[in-house]
C-alpha positions as CSV (number, residue, x, y, z in Angstrom):
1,X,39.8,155.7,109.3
2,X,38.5,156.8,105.8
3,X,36.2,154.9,103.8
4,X,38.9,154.3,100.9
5,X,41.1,152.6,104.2
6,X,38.0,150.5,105.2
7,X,37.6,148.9,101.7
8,X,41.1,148.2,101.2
9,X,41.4,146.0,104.6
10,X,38.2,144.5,103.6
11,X,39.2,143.5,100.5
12,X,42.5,142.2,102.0
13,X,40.2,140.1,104.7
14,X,38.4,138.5,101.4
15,X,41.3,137.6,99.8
16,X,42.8,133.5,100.5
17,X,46.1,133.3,100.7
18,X,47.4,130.1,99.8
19,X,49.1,128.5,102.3
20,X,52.2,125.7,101.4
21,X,51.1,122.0,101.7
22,X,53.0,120.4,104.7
23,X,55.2,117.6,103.7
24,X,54.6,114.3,103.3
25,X,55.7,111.7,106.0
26,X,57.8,109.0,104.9
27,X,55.2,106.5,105.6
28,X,52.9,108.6,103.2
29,X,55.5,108.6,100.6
30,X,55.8,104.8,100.5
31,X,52.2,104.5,100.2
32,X,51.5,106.7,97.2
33,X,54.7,105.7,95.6
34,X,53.3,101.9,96.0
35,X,49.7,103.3,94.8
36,X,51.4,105.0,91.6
37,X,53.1,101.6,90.9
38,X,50.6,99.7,90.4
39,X,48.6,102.4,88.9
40,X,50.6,102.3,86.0
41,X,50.9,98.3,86.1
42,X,49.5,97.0,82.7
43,X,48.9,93.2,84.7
44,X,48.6,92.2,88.3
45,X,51.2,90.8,89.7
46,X,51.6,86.6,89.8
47,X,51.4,85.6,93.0
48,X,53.3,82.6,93.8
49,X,51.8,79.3,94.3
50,X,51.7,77.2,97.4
51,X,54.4,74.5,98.2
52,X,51.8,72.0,97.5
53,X,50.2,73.5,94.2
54,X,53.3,74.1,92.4
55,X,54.3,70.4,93.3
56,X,50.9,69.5,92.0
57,X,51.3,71.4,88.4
58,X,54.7,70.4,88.1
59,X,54.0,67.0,88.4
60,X,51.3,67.1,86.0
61,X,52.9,69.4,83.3
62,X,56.0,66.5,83.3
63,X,53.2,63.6,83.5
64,X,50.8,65.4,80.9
65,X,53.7,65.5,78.5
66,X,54.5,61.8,78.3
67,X,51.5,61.0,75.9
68,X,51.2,64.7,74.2
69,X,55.2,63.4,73.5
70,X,54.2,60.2,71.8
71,X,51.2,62.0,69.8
72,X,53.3,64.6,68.2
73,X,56.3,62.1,67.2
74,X,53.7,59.2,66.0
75,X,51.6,61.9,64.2
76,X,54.5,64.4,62.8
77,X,57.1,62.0,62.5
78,X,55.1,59.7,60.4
79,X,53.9,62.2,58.2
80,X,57.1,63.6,57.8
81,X,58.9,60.5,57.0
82,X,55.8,59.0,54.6
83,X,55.8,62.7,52.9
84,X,59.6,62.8,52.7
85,X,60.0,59.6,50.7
86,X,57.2,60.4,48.7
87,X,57.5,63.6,47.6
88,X,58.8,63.1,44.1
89,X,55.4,62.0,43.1
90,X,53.9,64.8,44.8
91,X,51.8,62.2,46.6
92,X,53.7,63.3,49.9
93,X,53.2,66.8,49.6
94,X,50.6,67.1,51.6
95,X,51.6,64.4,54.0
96,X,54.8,67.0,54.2
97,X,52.1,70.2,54.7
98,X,49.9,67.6,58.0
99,X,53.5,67.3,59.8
100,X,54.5,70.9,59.1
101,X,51.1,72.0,60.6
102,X,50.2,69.6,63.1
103,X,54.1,70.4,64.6
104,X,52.5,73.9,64.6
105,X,49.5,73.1,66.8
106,X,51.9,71.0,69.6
107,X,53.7,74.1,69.4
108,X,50.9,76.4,70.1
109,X,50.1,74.3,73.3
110,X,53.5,73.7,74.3
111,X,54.3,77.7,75.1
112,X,51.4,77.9,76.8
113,X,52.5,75.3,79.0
114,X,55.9,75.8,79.2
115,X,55.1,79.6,79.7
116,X,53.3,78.5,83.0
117,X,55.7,76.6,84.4
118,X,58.8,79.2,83.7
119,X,56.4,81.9,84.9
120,X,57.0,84.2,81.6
121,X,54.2,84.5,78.7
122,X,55.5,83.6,75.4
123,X,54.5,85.4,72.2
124,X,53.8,83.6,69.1
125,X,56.1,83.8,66.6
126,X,55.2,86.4,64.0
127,X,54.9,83.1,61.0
128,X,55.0,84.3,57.4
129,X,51.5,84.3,55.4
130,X,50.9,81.8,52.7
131,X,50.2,78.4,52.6
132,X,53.0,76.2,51.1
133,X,56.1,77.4,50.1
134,X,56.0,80.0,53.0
135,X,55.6,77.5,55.3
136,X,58.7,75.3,53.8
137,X,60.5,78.3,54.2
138,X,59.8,79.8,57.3
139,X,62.6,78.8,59.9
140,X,60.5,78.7,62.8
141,X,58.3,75.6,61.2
142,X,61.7,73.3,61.2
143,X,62.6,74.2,64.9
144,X,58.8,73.8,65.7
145,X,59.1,70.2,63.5
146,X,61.9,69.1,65.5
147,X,60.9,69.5,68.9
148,X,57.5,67.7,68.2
149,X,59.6,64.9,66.8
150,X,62.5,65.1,69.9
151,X,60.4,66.5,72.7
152,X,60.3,62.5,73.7
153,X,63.9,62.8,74.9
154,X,63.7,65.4,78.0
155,X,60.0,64.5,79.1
156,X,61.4,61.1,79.1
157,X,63.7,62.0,81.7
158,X,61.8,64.1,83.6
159,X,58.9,61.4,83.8
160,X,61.8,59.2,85.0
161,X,62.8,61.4,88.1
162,X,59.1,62.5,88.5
163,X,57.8,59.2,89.0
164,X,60.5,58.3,90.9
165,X,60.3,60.2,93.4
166,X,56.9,59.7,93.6
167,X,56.5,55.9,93.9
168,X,59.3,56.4,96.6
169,X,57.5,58.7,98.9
170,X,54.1,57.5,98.5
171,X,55.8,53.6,98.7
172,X,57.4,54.0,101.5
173,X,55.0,55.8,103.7
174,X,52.5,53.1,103.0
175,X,54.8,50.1,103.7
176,X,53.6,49.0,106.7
177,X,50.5,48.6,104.8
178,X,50.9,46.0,102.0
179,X,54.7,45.3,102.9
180,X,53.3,42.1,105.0
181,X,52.8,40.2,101.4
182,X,56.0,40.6,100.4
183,X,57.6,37.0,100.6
184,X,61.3,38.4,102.0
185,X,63.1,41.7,102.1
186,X,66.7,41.9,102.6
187,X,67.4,45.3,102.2
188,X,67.1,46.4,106.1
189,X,69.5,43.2,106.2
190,X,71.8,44.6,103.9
191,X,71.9,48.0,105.6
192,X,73.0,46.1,108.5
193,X,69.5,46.4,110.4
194,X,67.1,43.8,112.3
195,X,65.7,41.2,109.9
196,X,62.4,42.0,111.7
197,X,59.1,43.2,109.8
198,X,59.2,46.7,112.3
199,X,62.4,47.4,111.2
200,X,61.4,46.8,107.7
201,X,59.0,49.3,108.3
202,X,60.9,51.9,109.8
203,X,63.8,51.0,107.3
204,X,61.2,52.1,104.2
205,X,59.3,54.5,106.5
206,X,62.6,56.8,106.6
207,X,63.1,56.4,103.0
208,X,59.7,57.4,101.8
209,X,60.3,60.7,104.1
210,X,63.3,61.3,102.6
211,X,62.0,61.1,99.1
212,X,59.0,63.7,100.6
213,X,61.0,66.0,101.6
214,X,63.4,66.3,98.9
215,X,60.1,65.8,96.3
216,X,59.4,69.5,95.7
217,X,62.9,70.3,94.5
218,X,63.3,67.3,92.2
219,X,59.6,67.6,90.5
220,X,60.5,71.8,90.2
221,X,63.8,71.1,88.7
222,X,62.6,68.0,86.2
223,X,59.4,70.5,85.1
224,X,62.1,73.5,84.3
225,X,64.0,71.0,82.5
226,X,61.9,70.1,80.2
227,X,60.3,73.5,79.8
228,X,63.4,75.3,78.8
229,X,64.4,72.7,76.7
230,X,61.1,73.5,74.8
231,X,61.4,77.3,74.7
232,X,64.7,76.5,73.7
233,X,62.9,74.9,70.3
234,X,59.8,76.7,70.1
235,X,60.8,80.3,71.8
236,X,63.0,81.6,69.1
């Protein structure tokens, strides 16, 4: 062999050649296709909440909204009305100005609330700068007005099958224990049951399961309720 043979096959032993990358194995795949997704996730993704916890925040985003209701209708609504009437001495101007922002501030909370209940995050509305007559003018401070001033009518309805529902689960579980001073109860009677105390017991015992079990779905759908009603107002 000459010595111009000998450096060619040595050069040839130096060289790497590349060899192809085996394919991937399905399993594989899934994995760095699930890696890559969340990779390019801007937010984590929401978990949902137990049973128990979303009964818990439903409950309290209908109960919560009973007195945040009477605020923004006793606060807006009278300084709507007072401004109103008085505006052609420009004495309710800015009477007309506290509604229109106050109404703004129950907003601002209300989206956020509303926005955890739903699930979804609602922007703020992009409001037009100024002070008065952009305010007057912008559209989304009269839909804002309104709900602050009618928000009283779905929260009242969702309190009403919220606490319901409640005071009949908790109630009737917990008969046997104050149900002794009662002075009569006919309903067992009228069901056509025993007249007895135990079957007063089991008679209310049963109901107060019922109203358990069915508890999660009537507090979800009175909390949607009212918070679509609201986006409905406040999420144009």
């Amino acid at each position: 062999m000459t010595t111009t043979q000998l450096e060619t096959s040595q050069a040839a032993a130096q060289l790497e050649i590349p060899q192809p990358e085996a394919p991937l194995a399905p399993a594989q795949l899934e994995m760095h296709s699930a890696t890559a997704q969340l990779g390019s996730s801007s937010a984590p993704a929401q978990l949902e909440a137990p049973p128990a916890r979303r009964v818990v925040e439903d409950s309290r985003y209908v109960l919560s909204g009973l007195p945040l209701a009477v605020a923004s209708f006793v606060v807006c609504g009278t300084a709507f009305t007072a401004g109103l009437s008085l505006a052609v001495v420009w004495i309710g101007v800015p009477l007309l100005m506290l509604a229109l922002l106050q109404s703004r501030k129950f907003a601002t909370q209300e989206r956020a609330r509303a926005g955890a209940v739903l699930g979804v995050e609602v922007p703020e509305p992009a409001y037009r700068g100024g002070r008065l007559l952009p305010l007057i003018t912008d559209r989304m401070t009269w839909w804002e007005l309104s709900h602050a001033m009618l928000r009283f009518i779905p929260n009242t309805i969702a309190v009403s099958f919220v606490a319901t529902w409640w005071a009949g689960m908790l109630g009737g579980v917990s008969f046997a224990l104050w149900g002794w001073s009662l002075p009569g109860d006919d309903l067992p009677e009228l069901l056509g049951l025993s007249d007895t105390y135990a079957a007063s017991v089991i008679c209310y015992l049963v109901t107060g399961l019922i109203f358990a079990l069915t508890l999660p779905a009537v507090v979800r759908a009175a909390a949607r309720f009212e918070a679509r009603i609201a986006l409905t107002f406040l999420g144009r």
